[in-house]
C-alpha positions in Angstrom: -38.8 30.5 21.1 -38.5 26.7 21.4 -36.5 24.7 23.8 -33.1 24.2 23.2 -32.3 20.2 22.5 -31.0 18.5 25.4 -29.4 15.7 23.5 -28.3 15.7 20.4 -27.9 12.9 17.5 -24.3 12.1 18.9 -25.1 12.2 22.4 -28.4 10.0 21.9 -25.9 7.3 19.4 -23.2 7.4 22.3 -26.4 5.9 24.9 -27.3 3.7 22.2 -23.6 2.3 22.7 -23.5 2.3 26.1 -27.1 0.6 25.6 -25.6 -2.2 23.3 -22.5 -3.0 25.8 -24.2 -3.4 28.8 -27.7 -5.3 27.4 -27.2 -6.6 24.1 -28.2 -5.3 20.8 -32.0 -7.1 21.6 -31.9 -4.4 24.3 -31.7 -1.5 22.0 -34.8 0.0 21.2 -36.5 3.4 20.7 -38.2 3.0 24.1 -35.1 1.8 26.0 -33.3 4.6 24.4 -35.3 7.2 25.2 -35.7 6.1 28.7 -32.0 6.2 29.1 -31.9 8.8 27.2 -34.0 10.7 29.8 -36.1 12.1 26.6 -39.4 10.7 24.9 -39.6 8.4 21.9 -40.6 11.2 19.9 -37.2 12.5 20.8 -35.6 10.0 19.8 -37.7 9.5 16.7 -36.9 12.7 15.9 -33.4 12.2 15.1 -34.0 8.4 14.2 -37.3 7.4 13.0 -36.7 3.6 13.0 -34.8 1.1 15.0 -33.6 0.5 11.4 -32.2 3.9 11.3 -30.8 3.5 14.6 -28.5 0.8 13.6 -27.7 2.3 10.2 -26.3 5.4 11.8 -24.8 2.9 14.4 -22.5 1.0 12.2 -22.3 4.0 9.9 -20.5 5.9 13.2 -18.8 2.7 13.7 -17.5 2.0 10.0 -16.4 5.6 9.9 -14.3 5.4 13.0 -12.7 2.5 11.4 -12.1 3.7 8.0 -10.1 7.0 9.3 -7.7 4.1 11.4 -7.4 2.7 7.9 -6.6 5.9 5.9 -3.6 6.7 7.1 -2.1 3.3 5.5 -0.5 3.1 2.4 -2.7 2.4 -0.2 -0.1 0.4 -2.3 1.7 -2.1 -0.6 -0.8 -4.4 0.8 1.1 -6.1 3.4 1.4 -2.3 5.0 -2.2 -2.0 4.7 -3.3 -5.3 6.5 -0.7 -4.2 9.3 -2.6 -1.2 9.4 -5.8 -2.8 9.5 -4.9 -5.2 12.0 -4.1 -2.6 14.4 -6.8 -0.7 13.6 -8.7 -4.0 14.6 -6.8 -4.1 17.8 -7.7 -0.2 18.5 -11.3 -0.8 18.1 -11.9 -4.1 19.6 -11.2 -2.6 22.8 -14.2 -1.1 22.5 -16.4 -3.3 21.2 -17.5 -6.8 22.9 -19.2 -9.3 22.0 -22.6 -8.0 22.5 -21.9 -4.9 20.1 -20.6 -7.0 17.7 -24.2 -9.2 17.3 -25.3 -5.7 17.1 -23.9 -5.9 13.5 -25.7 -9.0 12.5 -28.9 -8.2 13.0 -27.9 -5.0 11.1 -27.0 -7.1 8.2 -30.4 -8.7 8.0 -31.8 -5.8 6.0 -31.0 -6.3 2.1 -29.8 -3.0 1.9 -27.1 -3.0 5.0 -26.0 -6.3 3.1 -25.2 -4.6 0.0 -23.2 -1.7 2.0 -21.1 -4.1 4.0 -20.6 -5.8 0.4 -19.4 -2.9 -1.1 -17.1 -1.7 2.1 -15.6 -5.3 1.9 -15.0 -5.0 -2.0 -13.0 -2.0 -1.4 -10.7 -3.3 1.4 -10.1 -6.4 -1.4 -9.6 -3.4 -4.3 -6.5 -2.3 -2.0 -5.3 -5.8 -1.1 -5.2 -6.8 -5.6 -2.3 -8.3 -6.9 -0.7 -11.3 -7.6 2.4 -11.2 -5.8 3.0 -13.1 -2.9 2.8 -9.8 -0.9 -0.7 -9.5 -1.9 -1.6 -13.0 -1.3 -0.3 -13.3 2.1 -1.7 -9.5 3.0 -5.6 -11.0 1.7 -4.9 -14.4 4.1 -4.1 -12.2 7.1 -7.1 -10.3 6.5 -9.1 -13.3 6.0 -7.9 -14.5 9.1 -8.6 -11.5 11.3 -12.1 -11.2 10.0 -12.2 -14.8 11.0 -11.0 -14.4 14.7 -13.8 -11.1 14.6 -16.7 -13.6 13.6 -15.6 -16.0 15.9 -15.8 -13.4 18.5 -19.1 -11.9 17.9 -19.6 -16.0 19.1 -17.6 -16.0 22.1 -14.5 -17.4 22.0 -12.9 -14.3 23.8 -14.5 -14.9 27.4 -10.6 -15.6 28.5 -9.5 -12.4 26.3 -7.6 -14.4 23.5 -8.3 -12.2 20.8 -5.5 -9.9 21.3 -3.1 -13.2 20.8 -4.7 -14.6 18.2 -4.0 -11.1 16.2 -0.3 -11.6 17.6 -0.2 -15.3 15.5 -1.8 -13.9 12.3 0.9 -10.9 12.6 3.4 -13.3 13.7 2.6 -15.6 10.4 2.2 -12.4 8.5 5.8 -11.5 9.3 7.2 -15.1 8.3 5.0 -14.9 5.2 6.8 -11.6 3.4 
């Protein structure tokens, strides 16, 4: 009989967060995961046979987490959607900083993870269509946020302005329809 796994794929992607907030995304590798893992890098390449792989299932876990926060939203009105999505936004940026977030862009240096976060983008613009002013407004609000998230992945939350900044785009939002 073989030994029973001590960590499994969840539990090795939840030290691969922890990894990410407290080092950077630089800091994640298969070594540095295993290490805190407390498991070799076979282990670890095991489950994940790339750093590549890593990050795919990384922002896979990430986009899925997301996307249920978005399915509960009505898929019809838009402006009811972008509310949902900027609270979804809200929800998750509590748990992701700045560091975890750069994660993502070195993730989207592989052709392939391109054309994903292509396609998951053309689907959020798929439920914001129209051309009534509803629509518009609901695609400049999500413009906007995406804005304020790219801007953050830069820094310009040290003093923890983003949660205000989704205030004025929800305020403007509101003044909008």
């Amino acid at each position: 009989m073989g030994r029973k796994p001590t960590i499994t794929r969840d539990g090795l992607l939840d030290v691969a967060e922890a990894l990410v907030r407290e080092q950077g995304g630089a800091a994640l590798t298969i070594g540095a995961l295993a290490k805190a893992a407390g498991i070799s890098k076979g282990g670890v390449q095991y489950t994940f046979p790339s750093r590549d792989e890593l990050l795919r299932s990384l922002i896979e876990r990430w986009t899925r987490r997301f996307d249920a926060m978005l399915d509960e939203a009505a898929t019809d009105d838009p402006v009811a959607f972008i509310r949902s999505y900027i609270a979804a936004t809200r929800t998750s940026q509590q748990a992701m900083d700045a560091k975890t977030a750069g994660l993502m862009v070195s993730y989207l240096e592989n052709p392939e993870h391109l054309r994903e976060t292509r396609d998951w983008y053309r689907g959020i613009f798929q439920r914001l269509a129209g051309d009534s002013p509803h629509a518009s407004a609901a695609r400049v609000a999500f413009l906007a946020v995406e804005g304020l998230f790219l801007l953050r992945i830069n820094g310009i939350d040290e003093d923890g302005d983003w949660t205000g900044f989704l205030d004025d785009v929800e305020a403007v939002l509101g003044r909008l329809v």
